[in-house]
C-alpha positions in Angstrom: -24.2 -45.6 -19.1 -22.9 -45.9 -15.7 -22.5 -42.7 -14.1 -19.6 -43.7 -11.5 -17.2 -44.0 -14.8 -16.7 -40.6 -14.7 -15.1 -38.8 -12.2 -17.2 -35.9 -11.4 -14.6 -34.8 -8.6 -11.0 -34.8 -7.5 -9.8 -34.9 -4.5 -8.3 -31.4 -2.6 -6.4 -32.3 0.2 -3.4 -33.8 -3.0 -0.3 -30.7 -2.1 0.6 -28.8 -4.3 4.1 -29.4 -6.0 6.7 -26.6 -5.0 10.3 -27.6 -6.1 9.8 -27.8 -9.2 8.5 -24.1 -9.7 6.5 -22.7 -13.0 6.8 -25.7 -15.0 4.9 -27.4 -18.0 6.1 -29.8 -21.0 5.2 -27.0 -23.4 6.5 -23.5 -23.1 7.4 -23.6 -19.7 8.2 -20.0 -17.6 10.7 -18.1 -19.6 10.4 -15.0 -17.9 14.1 -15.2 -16.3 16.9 -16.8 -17.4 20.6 -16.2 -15.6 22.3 -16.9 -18.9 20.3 -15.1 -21.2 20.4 -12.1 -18.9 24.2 -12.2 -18.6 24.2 -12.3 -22.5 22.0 -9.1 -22.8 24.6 -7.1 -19.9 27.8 -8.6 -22.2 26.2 -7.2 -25.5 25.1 -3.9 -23.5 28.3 -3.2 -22.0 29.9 -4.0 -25.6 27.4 -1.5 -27.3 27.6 1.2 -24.7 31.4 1.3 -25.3 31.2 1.9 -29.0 28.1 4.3 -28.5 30.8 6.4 -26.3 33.0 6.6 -29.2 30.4 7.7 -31.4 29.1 10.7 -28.8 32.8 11.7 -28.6 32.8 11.9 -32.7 28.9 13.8 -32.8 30.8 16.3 -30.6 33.4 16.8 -32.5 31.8 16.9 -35.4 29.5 19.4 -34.2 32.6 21.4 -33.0 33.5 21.1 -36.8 31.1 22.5 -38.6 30.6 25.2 -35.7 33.6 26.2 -36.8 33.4 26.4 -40.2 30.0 27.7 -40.6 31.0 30.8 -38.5 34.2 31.2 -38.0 35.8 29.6 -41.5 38.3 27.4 -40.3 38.8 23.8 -39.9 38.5 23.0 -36.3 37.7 19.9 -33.8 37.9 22.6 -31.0 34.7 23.8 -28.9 33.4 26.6 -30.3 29.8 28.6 -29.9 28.1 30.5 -32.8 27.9 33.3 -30.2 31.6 35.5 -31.1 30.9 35.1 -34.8 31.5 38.2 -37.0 29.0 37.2 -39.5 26.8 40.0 -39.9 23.5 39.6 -41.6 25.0 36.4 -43.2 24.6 34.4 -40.0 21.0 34.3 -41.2 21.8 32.3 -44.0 23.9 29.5 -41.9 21.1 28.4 -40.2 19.0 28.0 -43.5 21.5 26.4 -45.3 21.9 23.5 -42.3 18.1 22.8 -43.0 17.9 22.2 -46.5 20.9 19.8 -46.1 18.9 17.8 -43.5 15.7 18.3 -45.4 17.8 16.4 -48.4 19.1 13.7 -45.7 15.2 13.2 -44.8 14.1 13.5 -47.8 16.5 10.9 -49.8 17.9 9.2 -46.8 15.3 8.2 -44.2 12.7 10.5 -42.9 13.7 8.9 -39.0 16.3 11.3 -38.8 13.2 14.5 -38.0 12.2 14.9 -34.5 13.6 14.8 -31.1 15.2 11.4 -30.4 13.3 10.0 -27.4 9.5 9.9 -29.0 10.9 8.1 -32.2 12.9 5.9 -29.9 9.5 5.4 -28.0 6.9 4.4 -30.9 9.6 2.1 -31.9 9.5 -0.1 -28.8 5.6 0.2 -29.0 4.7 -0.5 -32.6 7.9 -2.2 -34.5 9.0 -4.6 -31.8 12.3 -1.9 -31.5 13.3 -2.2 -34.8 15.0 0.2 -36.3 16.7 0.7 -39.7 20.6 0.4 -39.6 20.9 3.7 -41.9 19.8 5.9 -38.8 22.6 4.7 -37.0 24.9 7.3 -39.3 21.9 9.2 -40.9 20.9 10.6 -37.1 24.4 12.1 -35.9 25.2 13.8 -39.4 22.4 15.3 -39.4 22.2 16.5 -36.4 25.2 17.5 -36.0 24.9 19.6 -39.7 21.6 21.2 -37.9 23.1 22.2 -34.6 26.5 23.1 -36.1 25.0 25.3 -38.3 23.4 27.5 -35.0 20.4 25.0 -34.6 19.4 25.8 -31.1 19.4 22.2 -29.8 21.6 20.0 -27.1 23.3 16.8 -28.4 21.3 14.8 -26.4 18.5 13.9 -28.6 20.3 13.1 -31.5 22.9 10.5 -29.3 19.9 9.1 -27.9 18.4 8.4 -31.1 21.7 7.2 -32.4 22.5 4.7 -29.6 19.1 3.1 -29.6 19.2 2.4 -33.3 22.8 1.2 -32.3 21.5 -1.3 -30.0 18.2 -1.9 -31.9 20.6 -3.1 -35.2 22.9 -5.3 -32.7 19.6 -6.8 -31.3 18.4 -7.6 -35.2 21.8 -8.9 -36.1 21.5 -11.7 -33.0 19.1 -13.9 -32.1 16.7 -12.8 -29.2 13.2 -11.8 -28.4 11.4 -8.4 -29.4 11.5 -7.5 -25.6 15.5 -8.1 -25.2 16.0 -6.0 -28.0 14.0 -3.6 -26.2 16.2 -4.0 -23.7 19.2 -3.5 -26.0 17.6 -0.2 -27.4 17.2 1.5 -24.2 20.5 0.4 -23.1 22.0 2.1 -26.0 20.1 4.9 -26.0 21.2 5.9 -22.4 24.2 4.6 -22.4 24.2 7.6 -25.4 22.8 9.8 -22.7 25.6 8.7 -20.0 28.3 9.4 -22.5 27.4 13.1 -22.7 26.8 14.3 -19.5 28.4 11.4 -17.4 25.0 10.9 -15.3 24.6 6.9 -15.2 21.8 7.1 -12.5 19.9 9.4 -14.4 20.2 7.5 -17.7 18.9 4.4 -15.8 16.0 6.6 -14.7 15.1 7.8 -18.1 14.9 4.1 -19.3 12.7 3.7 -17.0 10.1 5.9 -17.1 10.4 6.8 -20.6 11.4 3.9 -22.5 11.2 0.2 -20.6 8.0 0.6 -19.8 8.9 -1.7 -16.5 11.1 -2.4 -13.7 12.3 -5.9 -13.9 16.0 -7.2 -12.9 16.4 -8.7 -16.9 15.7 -5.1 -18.0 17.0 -3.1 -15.3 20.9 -4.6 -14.8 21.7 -4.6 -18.6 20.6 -0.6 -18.8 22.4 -0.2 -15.7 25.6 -1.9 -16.8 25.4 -0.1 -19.8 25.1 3.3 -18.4 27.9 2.9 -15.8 30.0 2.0 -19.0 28.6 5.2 -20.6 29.4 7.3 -17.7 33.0 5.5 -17.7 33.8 6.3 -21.7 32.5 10.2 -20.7 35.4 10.4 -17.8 37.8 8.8 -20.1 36.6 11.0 -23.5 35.5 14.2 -21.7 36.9 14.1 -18.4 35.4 14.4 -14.7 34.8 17.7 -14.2 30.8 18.2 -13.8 29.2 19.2 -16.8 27.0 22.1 -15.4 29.7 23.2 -12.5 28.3 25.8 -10.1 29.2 27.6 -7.0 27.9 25.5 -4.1 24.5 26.3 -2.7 23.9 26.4 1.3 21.6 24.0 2.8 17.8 25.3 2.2 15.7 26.8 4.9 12.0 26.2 5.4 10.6 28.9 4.2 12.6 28.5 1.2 11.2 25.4 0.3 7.9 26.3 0.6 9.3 29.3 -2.3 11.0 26.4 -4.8 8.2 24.4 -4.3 5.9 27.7 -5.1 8.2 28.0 -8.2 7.9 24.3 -9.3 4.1 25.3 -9.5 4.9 28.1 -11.9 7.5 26.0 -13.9 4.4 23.1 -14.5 2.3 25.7 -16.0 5.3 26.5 -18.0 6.0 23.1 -19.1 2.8 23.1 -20.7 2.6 26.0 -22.2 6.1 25.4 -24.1 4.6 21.5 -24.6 1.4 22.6 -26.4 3.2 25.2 -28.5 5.6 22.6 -30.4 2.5 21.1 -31.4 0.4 23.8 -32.2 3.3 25.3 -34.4 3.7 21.5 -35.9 0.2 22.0 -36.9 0.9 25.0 -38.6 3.4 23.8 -40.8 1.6 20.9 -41.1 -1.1 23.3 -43.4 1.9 24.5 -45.4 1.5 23.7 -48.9 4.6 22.4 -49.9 6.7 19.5 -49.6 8.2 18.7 -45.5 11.6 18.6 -46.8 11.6 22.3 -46.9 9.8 22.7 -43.4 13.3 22.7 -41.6 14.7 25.6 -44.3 11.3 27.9 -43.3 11.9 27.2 -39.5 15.6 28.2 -39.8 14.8 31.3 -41.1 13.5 32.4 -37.1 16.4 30.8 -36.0 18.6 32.7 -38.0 16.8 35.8 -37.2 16.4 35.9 -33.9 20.5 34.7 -34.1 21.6 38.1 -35.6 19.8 39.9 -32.6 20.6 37.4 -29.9 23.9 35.4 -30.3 23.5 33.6 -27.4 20.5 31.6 -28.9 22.6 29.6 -31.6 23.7 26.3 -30.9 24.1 23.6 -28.2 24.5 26.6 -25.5 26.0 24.1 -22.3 27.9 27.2 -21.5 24.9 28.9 -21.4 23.2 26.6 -18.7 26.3 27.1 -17.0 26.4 30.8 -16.7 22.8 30.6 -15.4 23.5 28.1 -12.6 26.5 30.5 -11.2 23.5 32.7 -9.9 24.9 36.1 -11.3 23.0 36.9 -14.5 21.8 39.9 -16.1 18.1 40.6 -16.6 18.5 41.6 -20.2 20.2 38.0 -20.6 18.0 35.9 -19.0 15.2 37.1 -20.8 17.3 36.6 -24.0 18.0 32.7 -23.1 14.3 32.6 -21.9 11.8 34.0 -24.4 14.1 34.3 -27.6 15.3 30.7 -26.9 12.2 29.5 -26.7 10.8 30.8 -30.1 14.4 29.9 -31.9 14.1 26.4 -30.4 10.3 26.0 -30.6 9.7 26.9 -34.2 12.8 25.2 -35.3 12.0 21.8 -33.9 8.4 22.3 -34.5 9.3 22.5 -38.6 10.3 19.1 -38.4 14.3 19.1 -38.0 16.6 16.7 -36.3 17.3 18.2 -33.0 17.3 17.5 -29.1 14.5 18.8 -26.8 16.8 18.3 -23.2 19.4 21.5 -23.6 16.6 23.7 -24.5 14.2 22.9 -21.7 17.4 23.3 -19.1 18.1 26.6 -20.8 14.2 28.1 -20.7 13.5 26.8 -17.6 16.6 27.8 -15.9 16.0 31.1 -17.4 13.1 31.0 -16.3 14.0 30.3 -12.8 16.8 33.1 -12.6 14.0 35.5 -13.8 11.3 34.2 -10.9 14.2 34.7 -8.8 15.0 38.0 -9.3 10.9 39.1 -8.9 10.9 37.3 -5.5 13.8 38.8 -4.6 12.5 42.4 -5.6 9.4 41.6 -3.6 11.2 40.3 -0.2 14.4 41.6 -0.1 15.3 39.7 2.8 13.9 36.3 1.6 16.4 33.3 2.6 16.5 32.2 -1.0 19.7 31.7 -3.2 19.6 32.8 -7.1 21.9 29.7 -8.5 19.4 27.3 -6.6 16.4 29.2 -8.2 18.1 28.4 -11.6 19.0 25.0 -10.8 15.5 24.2 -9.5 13.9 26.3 -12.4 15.5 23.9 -15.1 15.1 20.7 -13.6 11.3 21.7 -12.5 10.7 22.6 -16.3 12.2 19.5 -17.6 10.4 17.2 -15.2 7.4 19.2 -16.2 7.2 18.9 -19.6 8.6 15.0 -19.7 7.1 13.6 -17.3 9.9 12.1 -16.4 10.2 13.4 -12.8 13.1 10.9 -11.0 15.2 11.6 -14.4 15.0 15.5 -13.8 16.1 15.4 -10.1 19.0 13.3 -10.7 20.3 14.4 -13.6 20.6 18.2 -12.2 22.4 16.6 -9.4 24.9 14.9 -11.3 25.6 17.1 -14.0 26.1 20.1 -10.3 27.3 18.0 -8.1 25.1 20.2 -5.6 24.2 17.7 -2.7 21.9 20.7 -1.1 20.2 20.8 -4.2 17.8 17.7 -3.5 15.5 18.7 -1.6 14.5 22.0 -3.3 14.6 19.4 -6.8 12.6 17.2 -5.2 10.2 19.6 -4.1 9.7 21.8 -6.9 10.0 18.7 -9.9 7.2 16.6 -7.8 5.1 19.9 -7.6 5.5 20.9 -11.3 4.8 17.1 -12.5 1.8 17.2 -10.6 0.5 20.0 -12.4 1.7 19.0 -15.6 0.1 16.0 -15.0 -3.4 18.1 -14.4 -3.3 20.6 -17.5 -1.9 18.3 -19.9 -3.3 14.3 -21.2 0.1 13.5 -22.7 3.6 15.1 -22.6 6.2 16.4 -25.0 8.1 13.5 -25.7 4.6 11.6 -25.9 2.3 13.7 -27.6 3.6 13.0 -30.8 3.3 9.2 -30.9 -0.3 9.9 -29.8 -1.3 11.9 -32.5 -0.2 8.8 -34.4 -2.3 6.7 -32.6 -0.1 5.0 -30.3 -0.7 5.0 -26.5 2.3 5.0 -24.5 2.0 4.0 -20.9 1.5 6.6 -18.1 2.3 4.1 -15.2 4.5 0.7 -14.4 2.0 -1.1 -12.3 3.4 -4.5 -11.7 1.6 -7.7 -13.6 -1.3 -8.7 -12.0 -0.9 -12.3 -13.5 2.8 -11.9 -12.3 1.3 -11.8 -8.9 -1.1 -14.8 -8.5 -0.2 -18.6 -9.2 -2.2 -20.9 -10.5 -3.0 -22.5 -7.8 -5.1 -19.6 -6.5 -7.4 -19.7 -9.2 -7.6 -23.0 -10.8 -10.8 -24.7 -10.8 -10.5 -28.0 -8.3 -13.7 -29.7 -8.9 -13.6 -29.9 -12.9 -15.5 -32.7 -14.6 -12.7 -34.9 -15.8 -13.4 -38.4 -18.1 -11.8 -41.8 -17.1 -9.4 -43.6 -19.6 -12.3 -46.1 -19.4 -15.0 -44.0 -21.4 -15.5 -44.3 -24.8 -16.3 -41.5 -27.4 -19.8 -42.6 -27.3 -20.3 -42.3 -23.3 -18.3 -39.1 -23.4 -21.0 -37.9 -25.8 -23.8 -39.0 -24.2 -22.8 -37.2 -20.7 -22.2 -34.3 -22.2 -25.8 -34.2 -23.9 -27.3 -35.0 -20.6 -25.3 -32.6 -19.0 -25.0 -29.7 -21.4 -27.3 -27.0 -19.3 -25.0 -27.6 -16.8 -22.9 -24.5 -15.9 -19.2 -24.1 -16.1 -19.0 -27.1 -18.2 -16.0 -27.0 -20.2 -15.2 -26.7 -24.5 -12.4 -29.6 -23.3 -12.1 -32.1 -21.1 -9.2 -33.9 -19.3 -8.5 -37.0 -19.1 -7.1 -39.5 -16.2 -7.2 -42.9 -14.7 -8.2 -44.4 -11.8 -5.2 -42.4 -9.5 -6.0 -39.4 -10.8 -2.9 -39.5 -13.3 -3.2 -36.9 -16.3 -3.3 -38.9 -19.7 -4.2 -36.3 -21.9 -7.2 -33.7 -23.1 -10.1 -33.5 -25.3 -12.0 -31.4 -26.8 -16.0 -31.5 -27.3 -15.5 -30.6 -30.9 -13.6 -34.2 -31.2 -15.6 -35.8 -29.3 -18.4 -34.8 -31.5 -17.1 -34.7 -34.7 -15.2 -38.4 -34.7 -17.3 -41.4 -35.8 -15.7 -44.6 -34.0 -18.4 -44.5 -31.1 -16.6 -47.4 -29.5 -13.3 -45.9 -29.6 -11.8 -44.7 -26.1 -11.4 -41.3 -25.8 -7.7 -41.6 -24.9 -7.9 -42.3 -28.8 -8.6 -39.2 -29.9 -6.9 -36.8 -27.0 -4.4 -34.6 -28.0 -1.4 -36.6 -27.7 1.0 -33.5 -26.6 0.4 -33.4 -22.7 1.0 -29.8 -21.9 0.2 -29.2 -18.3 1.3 -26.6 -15.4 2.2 -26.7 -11.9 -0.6 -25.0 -9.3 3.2 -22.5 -8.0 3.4 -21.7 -11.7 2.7 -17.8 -12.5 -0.8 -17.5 -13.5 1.3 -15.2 -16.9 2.9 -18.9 -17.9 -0.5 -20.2 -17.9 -1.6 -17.9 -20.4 1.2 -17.9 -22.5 0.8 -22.0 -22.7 -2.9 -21.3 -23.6 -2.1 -18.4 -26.3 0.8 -20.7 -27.6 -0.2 -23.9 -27.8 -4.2 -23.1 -28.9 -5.6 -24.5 -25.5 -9.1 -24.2 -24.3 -8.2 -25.9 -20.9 -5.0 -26.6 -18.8 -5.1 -29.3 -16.8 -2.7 -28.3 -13.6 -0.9 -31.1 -11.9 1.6 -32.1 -9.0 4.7 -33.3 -9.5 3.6 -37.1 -9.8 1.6 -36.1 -13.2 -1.9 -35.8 -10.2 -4.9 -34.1 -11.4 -5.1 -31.4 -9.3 -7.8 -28.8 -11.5 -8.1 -27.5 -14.5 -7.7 -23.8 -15.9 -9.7 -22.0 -18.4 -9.8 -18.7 -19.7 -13.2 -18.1 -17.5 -10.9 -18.5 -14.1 -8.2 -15.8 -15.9 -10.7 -13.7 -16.6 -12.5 -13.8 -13.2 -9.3 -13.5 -11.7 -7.6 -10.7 -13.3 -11.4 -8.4 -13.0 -10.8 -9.2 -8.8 -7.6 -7.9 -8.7 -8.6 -5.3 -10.6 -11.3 -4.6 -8.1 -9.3 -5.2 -5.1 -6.8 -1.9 -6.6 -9.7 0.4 -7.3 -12.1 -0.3 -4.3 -11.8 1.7 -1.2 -14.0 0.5 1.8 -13.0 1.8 5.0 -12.0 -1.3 7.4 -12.3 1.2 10.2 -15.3 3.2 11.3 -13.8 6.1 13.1 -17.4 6.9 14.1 -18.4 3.6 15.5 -15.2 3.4 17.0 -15.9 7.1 18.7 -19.5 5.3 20.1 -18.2 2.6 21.8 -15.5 4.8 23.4 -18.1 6.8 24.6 -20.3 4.2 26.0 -17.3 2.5 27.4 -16.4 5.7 29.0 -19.8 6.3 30.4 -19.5 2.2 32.1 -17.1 2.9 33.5 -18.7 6.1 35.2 -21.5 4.1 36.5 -19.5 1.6 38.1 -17.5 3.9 40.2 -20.4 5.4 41.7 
């Protein structure tokens, strides 16, 4: 068999195409398309607008049942449990909400139990952001039956929950990939969260550090679009006032960031301590031995209780946050709104009941704050500190804490204040309480729960690594390639004579004498066909599928995962051989880069450096003598 029939090596010095960018015959780069992402923003904006209408009806129904549970009339107006004359029977209203959303879980769907964002979040991670249709009016009623009926919850949660299944159904009805409905569900569940509070920036934030998973411009601009359209429908619905107004706070001082940043230590340790107590009282009813459809009922029974001695503790309680933030609170009341709220809120949503986690963290934690305030206040009297700030920072710092989600926290207290003076103290005191949440505590509240189920939610957006290297970098460009001259039985042959050989391919690629890509074959045909005499152009696959060495080494591997591929033959734009690509030069690849981000030599030797400054130094003494 005549060895120069084979080429054993192509030529390197053949440029690499560039104009035609990640290209192949098969499954070429899908990874952005203009019209499919102007589709997505369209059906975002669209969804976001009807999600606003919904949050303006969970409000007012809400408002409803408020009114009827405590005060007997038939009402759309705002009202708090707070002024109710009730007596002892305001013990029973809470309890009587909770076995109606107990039926609703029970005989509807057991999705409506929980907080909103962590079902929203295994969703996306383990049912390709499919969610049933029913939850879509299932979530709000039930909800809004819980909170009305003094459940000591925000609307958040439930809104949240409501416009992701509202973009997760549109998303099912059309035709579009898992990760566009993704897209769609975290557009409509901040668009939910924009049509609240009117905080567009901060919705985008919380889709993207607890929901997306990544920062791309496909999944960015449709959440964006969708909260700004949000934030819109919240002007037009609820007005333009801020949500949490506040006197305005002066511009902070030194030494009082060094305190707010002292007190975003505090509020981490806080964070997890309320975090780790939902779950541990979740485990506790978990040992209950009855059915979960009357955990809520048992839970409501605190709520209720702790409602006769403390008012303040039933219901949404904005006005609550707000009272806090104006910096002139009683001791008796922040400890009211901090401890009593706490338990209310923790063993209620701990029982399993459909409520929000947001409102209650911003009430604890600016509590919390107010309190800490007060105490450093005692100690140095003459401290340049302001109390509304201590709030402000305190509730942000807690939320941030215990979600994780730390650019979320600092601009959604901004834009729910409208505090400009406020950023630095948030900044400081969020980044130094998510730093020691993130020490005491593996997970987070709106993640431990999804855990425990045994789904890992990701605790970082690091950018592709396969998004960041082209085929060209890592393509083999010396493969052993077979001539369109070769039959099955020289093909054969060589490979027996050359099967110690290292890196020799499962598959083989096939071109003539220029080098011009006619097709691939496997060594299992080659092998497993009789016709000896037959050329192996006979038996290649006859779908070319090829890429481009500017291709995105992630196209290669989806052509290889697609299309069953053991080797990718990479080409110019003239159909040239230029190398192959194999799973063993994606592999090798991907481990470097993975090297190259956890390896940390030091370029630099400051010693050596110090040495020959020293010996230069003591030249240059010599000389001048």
């Amino acid at each position: 068999m005549a060895e120069s029939r084979f080429i054993r090596k192509i030529r390197n010095a053949i440029p690499i195409s560039t104009s035609l960018g990640n290209v192949a015959v098969i499954g070429g780069d899908k990874s952005f398309n203009t019209k499919r992402l102007l589709f997505l923003s369209l059906q975002a904006i669209i969804n976001a607008v009807f999600i606003g209408f919904i949050a303006k009806l969970l409000v007012a129904l809400i408002n409803l049942i408020t009114n009827i549970s405590f005060y007997g009339r038939i009402s759309f107006e705002e009202s708090s449990p707070t002024h109710n004359n009730l007596g002892l029977l305001v013990i029973l209203v809470p309890i009587i909400g909770a076995i109606i959303v107990g039926l609703i879980a029970k005989f509807g769907s057991a999705a409506v139990r929980g907080h909103g964002i962590p079902e929203a979040m295994e969703q996306i991670l383990t049912n390709e952001s499919r969610i049933k249709p029913v939850i879509t009016f299932l979530k709000p009623v039930s909800a809004a039956i819980s909170i009305g009926t003094g459940g000591p919850f925000g609307s958040e949660g439930p809104i949240i929950a409501t416009g992701s299944a509202f973009g997760s159904v549109a998303g099912q009805i059309m035709r579009i990939t898992a990760n566009e409905r993704k897209i769609l569900l975290a557009a409509g569940a901040t668009a939910g969260m924009s049509a609240i509070f009117g905080t567009p920036v901060a919705a985008v934030l919380l889709a993207i550090e607890l929901l997306l998973f990544e920062f791309s411009p496909r999944a960015v601009i449709p959440v964006a679009l969708a909260c700004a359209t949000g934030a819109a429908m919240h002007f037009v619905l609820f007005g333009t006032e801020p949500v949490f107004a506040m006197p305005s706070i002066p511009e902070p001082t030194s030494m009082a960031m060094v305190i707010y940043i002292a007190l975003g230590v505090v509020m981490g340790i806080a964070a997890v301590a309320v975090s780790k107590s939902i779950y541990w009282i979740e485990d506790k009813f978990e040992l209950l031995p009855i059915h979960w459809m009357w955990w809520p009922a048992i839970g409501a029974v605190a709520v209720g209780v702790i409602g006769y001695f403390a008012p303040l503790t039933l219901g949404v309680g904005y006005s609550n946050i707000t009272y806090l933030l104006t910096g002139d609170v009683s001791i008796q009341i922040a400890l009211s709104l901090c401890l009593l709220k706490f338990l209310s809120w923790a063993i209620s949503l701990g029982s399993g009941t459909s409520g929000g986690t947001l409102a209650p963290l911003l009430t604890i934690g600016g509590a919390l704050g107010a309190l800490l305030g007060m105490l450093t206040l005692s100690l140095f009297p003459h401290s340049d500190i302001n109390m509304a700030t201590f709030a402000l920072v305190g509730m942000a710092a807690m939320f941030a804490g215990a979600s994780r989600a730390l650019l979320t926290s600092i601009l959604f207290a901004l834009e729910t204040t409208m505090q400009p003076h406020g950023m630095l103290p948030l900044l400081g005191a969020c980044t130094a309480a998510y730093f020691v949440s993130f020490l005491l505590m593996k997970g987070s509240i709106m993640t431990e729960k999804i855990q425990r189920r045994g789904v890992v939610a990701p605790d970082s957006y690091e950018p592709d690594i396969l998004q960041r290297i082209t085929v060209q970098q890592v393509m083999n460009s010396t493969p052993h390639i077979l001539s369109v001259d070769n039959t099955v039985k020289e093909a054969r042959e060589w490979i027996k004579d050359n099967n110690s050989h290292q890196g020799l391919s499962t598959a083989f690629v096939i071109a003539d004498d220029s080098y011009h890509l006619q097709g691939v074959v496997s060594r299992e045909d080659i092998f497993s066909k009789s016709h000896d005499d037959s050329a192996v152009t006979a038996i290649a696959k006859k779908d070319k599928t090829y890429v481009h060495g500017d291709a995105r080494l992630s196209t290669a591997v989806d052509l290889l995962d697609k299309q069953g591929l053991d080797i990718l033959p990479v080409v110019d734009d003239n159909h040239i051989v230029l190398g192959i690509l194999t799973h063993r030069e994606i592999f090798a690849a991907y481990s470097k880069r993975r090297q190259e981000d956890e390896i940390a030599p030091t370029h630099i030797s400051l010693k050596y450096q110090g040495a020959r400054l020293i010996a230069k130094g003591r030249q240059l003494y010599t000389n001048k003598k």
